[in-house]
Structure formats: C-alpha cells, structure tokens
N, C-alpha and C positions, 0 to 999 in steps of 0.2 A: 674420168677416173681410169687408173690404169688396172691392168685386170691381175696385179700382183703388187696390193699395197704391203706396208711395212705393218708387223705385228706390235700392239703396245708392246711392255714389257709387262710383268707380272706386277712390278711397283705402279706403273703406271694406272690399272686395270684398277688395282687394290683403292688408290686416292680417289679416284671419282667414284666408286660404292659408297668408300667411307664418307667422302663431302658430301653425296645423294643423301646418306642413312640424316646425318647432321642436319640437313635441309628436312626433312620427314618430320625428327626429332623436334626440331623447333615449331613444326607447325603443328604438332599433336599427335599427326599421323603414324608415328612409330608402331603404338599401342595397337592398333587394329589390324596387325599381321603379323603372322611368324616370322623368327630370323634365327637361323642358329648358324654357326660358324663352319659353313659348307668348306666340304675337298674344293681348294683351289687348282682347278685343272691344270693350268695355263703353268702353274708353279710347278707342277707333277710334270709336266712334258715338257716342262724345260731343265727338271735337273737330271743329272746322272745316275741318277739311279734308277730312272725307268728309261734306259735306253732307244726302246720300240715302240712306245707311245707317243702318238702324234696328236700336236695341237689340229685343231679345226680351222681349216682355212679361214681369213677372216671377212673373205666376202662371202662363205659360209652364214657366219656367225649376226653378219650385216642384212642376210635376206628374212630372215627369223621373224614371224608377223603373228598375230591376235591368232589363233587357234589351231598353230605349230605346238607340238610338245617335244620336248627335250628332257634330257636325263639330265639329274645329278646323283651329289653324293652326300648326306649329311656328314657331321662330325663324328660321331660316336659314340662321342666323351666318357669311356670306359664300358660302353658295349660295344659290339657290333657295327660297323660302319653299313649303311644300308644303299644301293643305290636305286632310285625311282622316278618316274616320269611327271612332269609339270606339266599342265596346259597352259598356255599362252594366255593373261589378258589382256594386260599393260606394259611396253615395255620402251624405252628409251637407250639406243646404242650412246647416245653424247652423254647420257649423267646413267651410263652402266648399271642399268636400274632394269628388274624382272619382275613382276608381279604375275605371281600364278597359282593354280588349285591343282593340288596334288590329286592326282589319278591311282595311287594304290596304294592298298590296304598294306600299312608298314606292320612288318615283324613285331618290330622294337619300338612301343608307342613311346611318342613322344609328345610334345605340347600340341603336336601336329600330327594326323594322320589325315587319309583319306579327305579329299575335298576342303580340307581348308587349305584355306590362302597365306601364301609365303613369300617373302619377298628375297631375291638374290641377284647377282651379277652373271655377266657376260663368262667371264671368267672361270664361274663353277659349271659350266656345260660341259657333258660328255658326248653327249651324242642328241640327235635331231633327227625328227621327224616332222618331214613338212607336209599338210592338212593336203596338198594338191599331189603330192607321190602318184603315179600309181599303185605300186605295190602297196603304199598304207591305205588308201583310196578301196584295194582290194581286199586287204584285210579290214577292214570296217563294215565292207559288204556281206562278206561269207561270215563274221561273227551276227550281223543283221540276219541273214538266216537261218542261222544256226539256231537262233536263241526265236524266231520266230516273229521280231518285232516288224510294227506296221509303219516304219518310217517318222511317228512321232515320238519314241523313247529313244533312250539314249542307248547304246551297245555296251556291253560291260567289259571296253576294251582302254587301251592306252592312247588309241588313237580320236578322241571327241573334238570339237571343239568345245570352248569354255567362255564364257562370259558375254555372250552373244546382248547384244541391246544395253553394256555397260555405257556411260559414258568416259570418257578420258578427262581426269583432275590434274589440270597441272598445278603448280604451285609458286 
C-alpha cells in the first residue's frame, strides 16, 4: 500500500452508504437504528465555499477501530445543525458503513440523543479521536480523577470505549 492513496470522490463515498443502507433495509435491520441525513464532510471540503477546510487523510480515516470516537454533524432540518461525538462499534471501510452510540447529551433532541445507536458513513467524519492517543488516553485519566471513579465506571467524557463483548453481524 502506498502511503498516499487516492481519495474516493464524494459520489463515490455516497453509493456504497446508500447500497449498505439498501442491504440493512432488505434484511430488517434498518429499524433498529438511527439515521438522519448527516453534513457530508467530504462534499464540505471539497467545494468552494469552504476554502480552509481539509478532508481527513484517507489513511486517517482507514485506521479508525471499535472504540475510536469521531465527530459528526447532524442535519438540522430547520434547527440548529449540532456537531457530536460517536463511539466506535461496528464499522466497515468496503460497504462505508458506521455503527455507533452517541456520547453527548444533544441540545436539539432528536429521535436520537445520548447513547443511542446510529448508523452513518465514512464521509460524514469530522474529526477523530483515537482510544490509544496519548493525549485522549490522558484526558480520560484526569477526568477518572476528577470525578473520583475506581476504574469500574465509565468517565463522563467523549472519550469511552463503546460496545465492548458486542459481537460483529455481517449480513
């Protein structure tokens, strides 16, 4: 692999979600998780109008594993556009597929807040935090003693892992 592949395109990115959702759809699985029509990053840093905004490298986007969290951006559909962190359960770079549990508590409720599970693409990523950082590694600490806990609960931070002992459905 060379260490500067070629980035899909934003059409590209888009058909494999939508043939993913299609495949979900026909086996039932649609119904059992959120979906709302996420800010397509990849579309945002590619047009002219946001000049300074840069896509995420794509071997960035290729290391991304079970209890990394990453930001998006919902729709907004006449409020507020919100952006928020996902944790990592499920994910598939070939059929651009994310399965994750929202980490914080949204403004603007929506069919989804807090801890439930949402399903979205490669594409609607803003930003990442990967579970082995130091620095989020560190911030996970000092919130751990901040709050006093004994290493069995969870931190009331952005940075958890998420779905630890699931198993992987393919279909």
């Amino acid at each position: 692999m060379t260490s500067i592949e070629k980035y899909p395109s934003h059409e590209e990115f888009d058909n494999i979600y939508k043939n993913t959702l299609d495949i979900f759809e026909r086996h039932g699985y649609l119904g059992l998780y959120n979906i709302d029509d996420w800010e397509d990053y990849i579309k945002k840093a590619e047009s002219d109008k946001y000049p300074n905004l840069k896509k995420i490298p794509i071997n960035n986007l290729k290391t991304i594993k079970r209890g990394d969290s990453v930001k998006i951006v919902n729709s907004g559909n006449g409020i507020e556009k919100e952006r928020f962190w996902v944790g990592i359960c499920e994910l598939s770079y070939e059929q651009n597929f994310i399965r994750g549990i929202v980490l914080n508590r949204l403004k603007h409720k929506k069919p989804y807040n807090f801890q439930d599970e949402i399903i979205f693409g490669f594409h609607h990523i803003y930003d990442i935090h990967y579970l082995t950082d130091k620095k989020v590694l560190e911030e996970v600490e000092k919130e751990r003693e901040r709050l006093g806990l004994d290493g069995k609960s969870e931190p009331k931070t952005n940075f958890r892992a998420v779905g630890e002992g699931e198993n992987h459905q393919s279909f």
